[in-house]
N, CA, C and O atoms as CSV, one atom per row, in Angstrom:
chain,resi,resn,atom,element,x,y,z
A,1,UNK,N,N,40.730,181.898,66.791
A,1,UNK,CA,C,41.242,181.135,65.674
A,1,UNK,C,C,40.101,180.960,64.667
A,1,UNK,O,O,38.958,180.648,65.001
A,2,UNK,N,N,40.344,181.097,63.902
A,2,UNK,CA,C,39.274,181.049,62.355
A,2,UNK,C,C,39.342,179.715,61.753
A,2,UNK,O,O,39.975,178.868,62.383
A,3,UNK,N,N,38.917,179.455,60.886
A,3,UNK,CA,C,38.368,178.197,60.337
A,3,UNK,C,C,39.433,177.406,59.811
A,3,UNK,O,O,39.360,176.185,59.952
A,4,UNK,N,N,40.790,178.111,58.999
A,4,UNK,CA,C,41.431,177.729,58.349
A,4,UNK,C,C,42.425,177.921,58.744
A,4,UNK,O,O,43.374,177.977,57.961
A,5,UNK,N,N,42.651,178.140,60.452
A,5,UNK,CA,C,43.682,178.237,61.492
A,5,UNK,C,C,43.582,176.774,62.088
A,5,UNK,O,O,42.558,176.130,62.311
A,6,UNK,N,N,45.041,176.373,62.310
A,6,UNK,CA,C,45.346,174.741,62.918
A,6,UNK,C,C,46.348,175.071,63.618
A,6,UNK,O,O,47.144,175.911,63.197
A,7,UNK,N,N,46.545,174.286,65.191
A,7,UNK,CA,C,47.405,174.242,66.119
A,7,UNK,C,C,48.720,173.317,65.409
A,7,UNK,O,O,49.725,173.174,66.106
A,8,UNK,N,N,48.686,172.547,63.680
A,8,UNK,CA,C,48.846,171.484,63.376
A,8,UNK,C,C,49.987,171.727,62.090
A,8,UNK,O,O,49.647,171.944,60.927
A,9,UNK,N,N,51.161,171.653,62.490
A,9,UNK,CA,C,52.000,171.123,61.512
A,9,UNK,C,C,52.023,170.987,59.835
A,9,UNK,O,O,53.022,170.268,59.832
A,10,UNK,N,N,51.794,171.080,58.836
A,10,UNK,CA,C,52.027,170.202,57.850
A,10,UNK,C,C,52.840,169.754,57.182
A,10,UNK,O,O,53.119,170.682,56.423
A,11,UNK,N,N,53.371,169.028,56.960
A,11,UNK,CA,C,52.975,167.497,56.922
A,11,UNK,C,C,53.631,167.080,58.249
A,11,UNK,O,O,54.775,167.076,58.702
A,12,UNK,N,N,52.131,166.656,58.767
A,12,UNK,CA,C,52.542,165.492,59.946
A,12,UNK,C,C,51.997,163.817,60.193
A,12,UNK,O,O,51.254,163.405,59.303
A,13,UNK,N,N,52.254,163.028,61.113
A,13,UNK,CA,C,51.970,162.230,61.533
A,13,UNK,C,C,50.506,162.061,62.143
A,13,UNK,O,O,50.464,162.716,63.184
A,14,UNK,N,N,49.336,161.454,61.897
A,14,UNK,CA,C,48.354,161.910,62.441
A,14,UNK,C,C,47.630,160.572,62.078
A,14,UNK,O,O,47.365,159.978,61.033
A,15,UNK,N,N,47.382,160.317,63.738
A,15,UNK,CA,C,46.190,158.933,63.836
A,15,UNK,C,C,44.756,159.113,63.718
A,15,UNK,O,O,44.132,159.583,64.668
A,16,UNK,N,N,44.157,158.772,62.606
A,16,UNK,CA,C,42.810,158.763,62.790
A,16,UNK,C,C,41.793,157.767,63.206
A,16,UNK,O,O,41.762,156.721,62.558
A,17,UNK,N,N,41.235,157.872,63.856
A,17,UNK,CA,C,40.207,156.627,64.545
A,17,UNK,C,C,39.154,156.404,64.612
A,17,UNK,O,O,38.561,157.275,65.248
A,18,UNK,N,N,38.291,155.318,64.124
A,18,UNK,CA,C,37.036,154.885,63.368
A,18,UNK,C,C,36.926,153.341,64.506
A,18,UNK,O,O,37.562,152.377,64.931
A,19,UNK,N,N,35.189,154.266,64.557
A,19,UNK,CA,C,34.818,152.700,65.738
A,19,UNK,C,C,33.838,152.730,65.323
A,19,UNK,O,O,33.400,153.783,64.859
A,20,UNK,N,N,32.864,151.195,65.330
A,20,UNK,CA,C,31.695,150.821,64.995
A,20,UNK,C,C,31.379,149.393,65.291
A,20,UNK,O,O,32.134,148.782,66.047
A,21,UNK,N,N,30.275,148.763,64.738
A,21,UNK,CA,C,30.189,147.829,65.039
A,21,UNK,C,C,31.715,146.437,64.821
A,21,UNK,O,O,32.609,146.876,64.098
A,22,UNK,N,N,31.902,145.377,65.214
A,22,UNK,CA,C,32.566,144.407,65.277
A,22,UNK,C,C,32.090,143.671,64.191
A,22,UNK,O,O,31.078,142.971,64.233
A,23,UNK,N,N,32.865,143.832,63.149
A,23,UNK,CA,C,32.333,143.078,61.466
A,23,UNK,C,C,33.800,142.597,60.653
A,23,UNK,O,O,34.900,143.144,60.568
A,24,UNK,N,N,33.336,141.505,60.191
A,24,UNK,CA,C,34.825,140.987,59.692
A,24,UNK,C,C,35.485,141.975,58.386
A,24,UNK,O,O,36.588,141.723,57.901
A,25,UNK,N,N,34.741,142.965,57.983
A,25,UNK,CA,C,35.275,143.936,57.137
A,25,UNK,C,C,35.096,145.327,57.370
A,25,UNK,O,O,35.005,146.183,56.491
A,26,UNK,N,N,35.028,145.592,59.149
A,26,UNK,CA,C,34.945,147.027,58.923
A,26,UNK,C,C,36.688,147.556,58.928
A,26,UNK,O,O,37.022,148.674,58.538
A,27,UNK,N,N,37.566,146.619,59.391
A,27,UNK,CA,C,38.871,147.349,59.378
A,27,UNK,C,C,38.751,147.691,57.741
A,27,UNK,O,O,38.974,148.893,57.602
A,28,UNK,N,N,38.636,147.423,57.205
A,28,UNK,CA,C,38.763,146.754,55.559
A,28,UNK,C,C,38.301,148.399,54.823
A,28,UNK,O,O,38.928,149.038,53.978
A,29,UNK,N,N,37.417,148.635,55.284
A,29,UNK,CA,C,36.029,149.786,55.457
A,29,UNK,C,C,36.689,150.912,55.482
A,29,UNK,O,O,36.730,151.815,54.645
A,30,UNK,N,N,37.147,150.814,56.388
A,30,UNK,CA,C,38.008,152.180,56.786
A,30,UNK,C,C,38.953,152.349,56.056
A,30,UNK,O,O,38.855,153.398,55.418
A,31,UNK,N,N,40.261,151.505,55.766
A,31,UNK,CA,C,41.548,151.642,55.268
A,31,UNK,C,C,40.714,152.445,53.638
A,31,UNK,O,O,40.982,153.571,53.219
A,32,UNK,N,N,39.910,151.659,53.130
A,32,UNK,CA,C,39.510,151.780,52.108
A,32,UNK,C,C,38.704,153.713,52.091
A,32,UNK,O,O,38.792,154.368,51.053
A,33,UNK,N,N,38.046,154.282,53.287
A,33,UNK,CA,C,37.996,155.230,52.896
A,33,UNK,C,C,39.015,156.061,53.198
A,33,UNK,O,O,38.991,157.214,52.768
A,34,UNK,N,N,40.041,155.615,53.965
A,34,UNK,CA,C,40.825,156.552,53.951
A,34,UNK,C,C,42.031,156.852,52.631
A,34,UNK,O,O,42.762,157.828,52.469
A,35,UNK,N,N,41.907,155.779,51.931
A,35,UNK,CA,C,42.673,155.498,50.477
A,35,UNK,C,C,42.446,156.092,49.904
A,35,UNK,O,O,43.422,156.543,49.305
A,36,UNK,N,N,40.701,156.861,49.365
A,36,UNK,CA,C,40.326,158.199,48.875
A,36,UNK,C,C,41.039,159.147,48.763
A,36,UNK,O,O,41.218,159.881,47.791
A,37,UNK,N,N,41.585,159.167,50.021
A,37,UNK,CA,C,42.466,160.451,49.891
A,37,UNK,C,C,43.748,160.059,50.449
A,37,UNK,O,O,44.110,160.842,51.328
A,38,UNK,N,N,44.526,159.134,50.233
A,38,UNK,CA,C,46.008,159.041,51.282
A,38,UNK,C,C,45.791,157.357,49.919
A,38,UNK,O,O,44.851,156.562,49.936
A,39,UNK,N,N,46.643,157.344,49.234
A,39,UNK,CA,C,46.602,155.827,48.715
A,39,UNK,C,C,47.445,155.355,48.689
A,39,UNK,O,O,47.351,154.247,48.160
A,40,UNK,N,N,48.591,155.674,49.096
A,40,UNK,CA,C,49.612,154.774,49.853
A,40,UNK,C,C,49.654,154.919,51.320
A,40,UNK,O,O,50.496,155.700,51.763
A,41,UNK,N,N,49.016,154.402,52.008
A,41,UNK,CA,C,49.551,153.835,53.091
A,41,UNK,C,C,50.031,153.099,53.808
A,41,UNK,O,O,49.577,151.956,53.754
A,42,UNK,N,N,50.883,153.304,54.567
A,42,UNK,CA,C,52.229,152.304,54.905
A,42,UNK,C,C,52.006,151.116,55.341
A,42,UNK,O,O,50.917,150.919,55.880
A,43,UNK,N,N,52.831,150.165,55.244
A,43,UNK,CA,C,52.700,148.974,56.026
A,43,UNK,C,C,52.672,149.378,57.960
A,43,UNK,O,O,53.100,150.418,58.459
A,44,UNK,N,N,52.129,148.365,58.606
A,44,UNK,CA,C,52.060,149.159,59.916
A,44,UNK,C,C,51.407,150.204,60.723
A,44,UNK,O,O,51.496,150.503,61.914
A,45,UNK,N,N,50.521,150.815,59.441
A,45,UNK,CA,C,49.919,151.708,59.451
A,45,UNK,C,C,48.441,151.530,60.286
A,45,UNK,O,O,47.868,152.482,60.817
A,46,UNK,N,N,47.962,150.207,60.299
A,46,UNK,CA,C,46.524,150.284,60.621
A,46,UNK,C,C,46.353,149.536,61.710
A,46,UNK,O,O,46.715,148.397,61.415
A,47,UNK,N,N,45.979,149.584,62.847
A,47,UNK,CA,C,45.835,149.024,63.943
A,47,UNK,C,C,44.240,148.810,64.369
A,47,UNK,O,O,43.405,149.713,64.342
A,48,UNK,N,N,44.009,147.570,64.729
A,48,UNK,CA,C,42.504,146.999,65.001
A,48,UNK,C,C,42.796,146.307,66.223
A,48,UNK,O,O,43.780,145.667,66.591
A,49,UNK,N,N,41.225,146.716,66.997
A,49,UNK,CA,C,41.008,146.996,68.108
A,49,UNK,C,C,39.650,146.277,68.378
A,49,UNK,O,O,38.810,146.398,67.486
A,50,UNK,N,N,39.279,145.474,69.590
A,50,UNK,CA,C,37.846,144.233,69.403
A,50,UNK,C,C,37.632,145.017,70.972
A,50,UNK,O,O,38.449,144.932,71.888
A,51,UNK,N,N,36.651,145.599,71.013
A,51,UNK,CA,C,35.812,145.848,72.661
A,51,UNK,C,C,36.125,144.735,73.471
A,51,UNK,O,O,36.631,143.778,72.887
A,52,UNK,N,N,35.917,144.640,74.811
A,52,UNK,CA,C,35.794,143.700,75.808
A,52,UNK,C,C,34.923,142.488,75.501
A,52,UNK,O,O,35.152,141.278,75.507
A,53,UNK,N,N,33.723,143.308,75.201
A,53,UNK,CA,C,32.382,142.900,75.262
A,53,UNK,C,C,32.283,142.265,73.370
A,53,UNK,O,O,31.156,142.034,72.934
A,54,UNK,N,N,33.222,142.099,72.657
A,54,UNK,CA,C,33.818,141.737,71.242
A,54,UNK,C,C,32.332,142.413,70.547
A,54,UNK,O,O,31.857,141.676,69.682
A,55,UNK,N,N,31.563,143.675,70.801
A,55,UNK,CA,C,30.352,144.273,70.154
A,55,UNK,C,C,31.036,145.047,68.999
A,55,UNK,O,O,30.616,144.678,67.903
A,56,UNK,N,N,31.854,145.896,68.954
A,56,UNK,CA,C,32.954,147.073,68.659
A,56,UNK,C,C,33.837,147.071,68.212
A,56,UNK,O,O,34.509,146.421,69.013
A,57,UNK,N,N,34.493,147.344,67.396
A,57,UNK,CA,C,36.050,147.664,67.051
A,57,UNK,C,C,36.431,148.886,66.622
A,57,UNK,O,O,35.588,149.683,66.211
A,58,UNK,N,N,37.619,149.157,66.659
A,58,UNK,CA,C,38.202,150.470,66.836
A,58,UNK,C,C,39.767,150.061,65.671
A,58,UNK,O,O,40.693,149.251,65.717
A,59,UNK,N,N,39.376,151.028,64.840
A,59,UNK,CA,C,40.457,150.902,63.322
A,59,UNK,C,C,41.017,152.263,63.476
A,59,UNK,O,O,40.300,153.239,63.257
A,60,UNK,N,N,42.403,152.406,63.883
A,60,UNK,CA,C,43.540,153.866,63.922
A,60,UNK,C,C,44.341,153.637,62.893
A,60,UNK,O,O,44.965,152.579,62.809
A,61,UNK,N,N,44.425,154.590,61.989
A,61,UNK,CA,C,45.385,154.523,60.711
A,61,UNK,C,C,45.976,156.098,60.951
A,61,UNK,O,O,45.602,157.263,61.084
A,62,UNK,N,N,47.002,155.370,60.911
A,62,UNK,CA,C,48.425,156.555,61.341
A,62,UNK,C,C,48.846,156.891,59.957
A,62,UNK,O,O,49.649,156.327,59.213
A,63,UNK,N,N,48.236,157.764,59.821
A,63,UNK,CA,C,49.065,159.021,58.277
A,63,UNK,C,C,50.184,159.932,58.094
A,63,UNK,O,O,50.847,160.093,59.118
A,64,UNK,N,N,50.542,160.522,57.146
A,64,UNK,CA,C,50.857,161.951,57.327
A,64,UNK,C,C,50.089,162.637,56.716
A,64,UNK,O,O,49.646,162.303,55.617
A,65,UNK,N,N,49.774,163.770,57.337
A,65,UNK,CA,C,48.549,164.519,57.101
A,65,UNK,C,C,49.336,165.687,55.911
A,65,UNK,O,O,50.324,166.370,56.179
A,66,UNK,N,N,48.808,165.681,54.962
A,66,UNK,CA,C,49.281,167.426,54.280
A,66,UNK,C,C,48.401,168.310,54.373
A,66,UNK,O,O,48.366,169.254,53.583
A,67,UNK,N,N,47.683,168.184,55.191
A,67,UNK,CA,C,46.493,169.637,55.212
A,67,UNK,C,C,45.362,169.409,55.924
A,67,UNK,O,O,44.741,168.354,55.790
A,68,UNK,N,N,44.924,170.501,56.866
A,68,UNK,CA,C,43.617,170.511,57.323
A,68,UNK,C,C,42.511,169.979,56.533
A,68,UNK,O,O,41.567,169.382,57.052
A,69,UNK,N,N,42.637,170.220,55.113
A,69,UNK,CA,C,41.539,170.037,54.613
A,69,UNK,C,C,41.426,168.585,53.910
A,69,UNK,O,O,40.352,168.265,53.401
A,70,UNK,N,N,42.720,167.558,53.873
A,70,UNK,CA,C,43.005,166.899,53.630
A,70,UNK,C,C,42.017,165.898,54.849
A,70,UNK,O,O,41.199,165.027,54.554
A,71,UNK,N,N,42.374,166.317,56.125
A,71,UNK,CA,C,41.520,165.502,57.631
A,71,UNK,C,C,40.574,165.814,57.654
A,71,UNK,O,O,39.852,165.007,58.238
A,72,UNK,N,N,39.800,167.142,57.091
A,72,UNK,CA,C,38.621,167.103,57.109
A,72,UNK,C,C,37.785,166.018,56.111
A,72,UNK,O,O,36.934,165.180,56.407
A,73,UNK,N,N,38.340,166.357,54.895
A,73,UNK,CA,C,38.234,165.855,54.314
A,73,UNK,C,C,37.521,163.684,54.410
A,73,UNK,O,O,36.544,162.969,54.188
A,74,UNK,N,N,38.717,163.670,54.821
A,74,UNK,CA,C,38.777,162.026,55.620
A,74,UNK,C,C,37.690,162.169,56.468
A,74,UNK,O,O,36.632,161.599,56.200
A,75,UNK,N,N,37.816,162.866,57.469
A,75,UNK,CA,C,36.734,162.959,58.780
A,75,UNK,C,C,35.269,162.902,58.112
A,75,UNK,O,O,34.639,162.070,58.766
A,76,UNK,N,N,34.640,163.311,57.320
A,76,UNK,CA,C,33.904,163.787,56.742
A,76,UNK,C,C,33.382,162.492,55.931
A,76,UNK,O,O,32.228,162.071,56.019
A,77,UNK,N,N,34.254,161.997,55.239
A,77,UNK,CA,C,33.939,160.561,54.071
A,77,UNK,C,C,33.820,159.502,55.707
A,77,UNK,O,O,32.797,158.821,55.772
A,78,UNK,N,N,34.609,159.415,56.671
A,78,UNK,CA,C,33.951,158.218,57.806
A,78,UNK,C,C,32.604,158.934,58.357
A,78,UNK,O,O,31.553,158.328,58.146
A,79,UNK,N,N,32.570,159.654,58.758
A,79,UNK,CA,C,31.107,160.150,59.657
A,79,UNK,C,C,30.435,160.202,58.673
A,79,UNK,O,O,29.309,160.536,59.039
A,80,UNK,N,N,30.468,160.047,57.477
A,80,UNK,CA,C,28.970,159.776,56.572
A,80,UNK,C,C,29.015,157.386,56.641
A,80,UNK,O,O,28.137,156.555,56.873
A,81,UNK,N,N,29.614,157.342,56.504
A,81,UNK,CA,C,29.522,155.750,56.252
A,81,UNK,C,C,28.573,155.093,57.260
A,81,UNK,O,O,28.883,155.660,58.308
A,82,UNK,N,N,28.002,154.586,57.428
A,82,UNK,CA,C,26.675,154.041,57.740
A,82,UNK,C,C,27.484,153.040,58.750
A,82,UNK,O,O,27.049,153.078,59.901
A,83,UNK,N,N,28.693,152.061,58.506
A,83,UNK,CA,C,29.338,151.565,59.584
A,83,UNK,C,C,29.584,152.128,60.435
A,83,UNK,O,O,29.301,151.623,61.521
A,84,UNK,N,N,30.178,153.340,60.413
A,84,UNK,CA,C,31.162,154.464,61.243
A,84,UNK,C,C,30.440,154.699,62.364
A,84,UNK,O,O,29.459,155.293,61.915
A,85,UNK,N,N,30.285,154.605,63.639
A,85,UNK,CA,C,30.166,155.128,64.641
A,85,UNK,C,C,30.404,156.697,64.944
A,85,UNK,O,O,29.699,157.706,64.920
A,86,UNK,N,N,31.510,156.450,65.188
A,86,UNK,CA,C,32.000,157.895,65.788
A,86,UNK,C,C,33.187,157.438,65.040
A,86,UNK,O,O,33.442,156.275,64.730
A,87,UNK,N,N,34.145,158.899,64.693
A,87,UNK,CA,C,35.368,159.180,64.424
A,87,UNK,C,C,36.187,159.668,65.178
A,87,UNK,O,O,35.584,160.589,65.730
A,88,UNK,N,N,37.182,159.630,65.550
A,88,UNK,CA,C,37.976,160.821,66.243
A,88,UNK,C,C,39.424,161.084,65.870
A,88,UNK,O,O,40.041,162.005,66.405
């Protein structure tokens, strides 16, 4: 499969997920970079998540995706943000 080959639908449904530290505005953080590129997103859409250990949180915003390059895209604007942990 080549670069601009996807196992992936378009337009689909697609959760993206952003974890980092536990801060009263990283949900905030995220929605906001994902608005860059998706600026309506739905009500219902964003789900926040507090570690055990309340160090962490974990922000999933359920999209519809129109394009690989659209998620890269996204993927790309969180793994640069200095909050962002990991993406997945």
């Amino acid at each position: 499969m080549n670069d601009n080959e996807t196992l992936l639908q378009f337009p689909c449904k697609f959760p993206i997920k952003a974890m980092g530290l536990n801060s009263h505005d990283f949900d905030a953080r995220v929605v906001e970079i994902v608005r860059r590129h998706l600026p309506n997103i739905p009500e219902g859409a964003v789900k926040s998540r507090v570690s055990k250990s309340a160090k962490y949180m974990s922000v999933t915003v359920t999209i519809t995706a129109q394009s690989k390059g659209q998620l890269d895209a996204i993927y790309q604007d969180l793994t640069e943000a200095k909050e962002v942990v990991m993406a997945i």
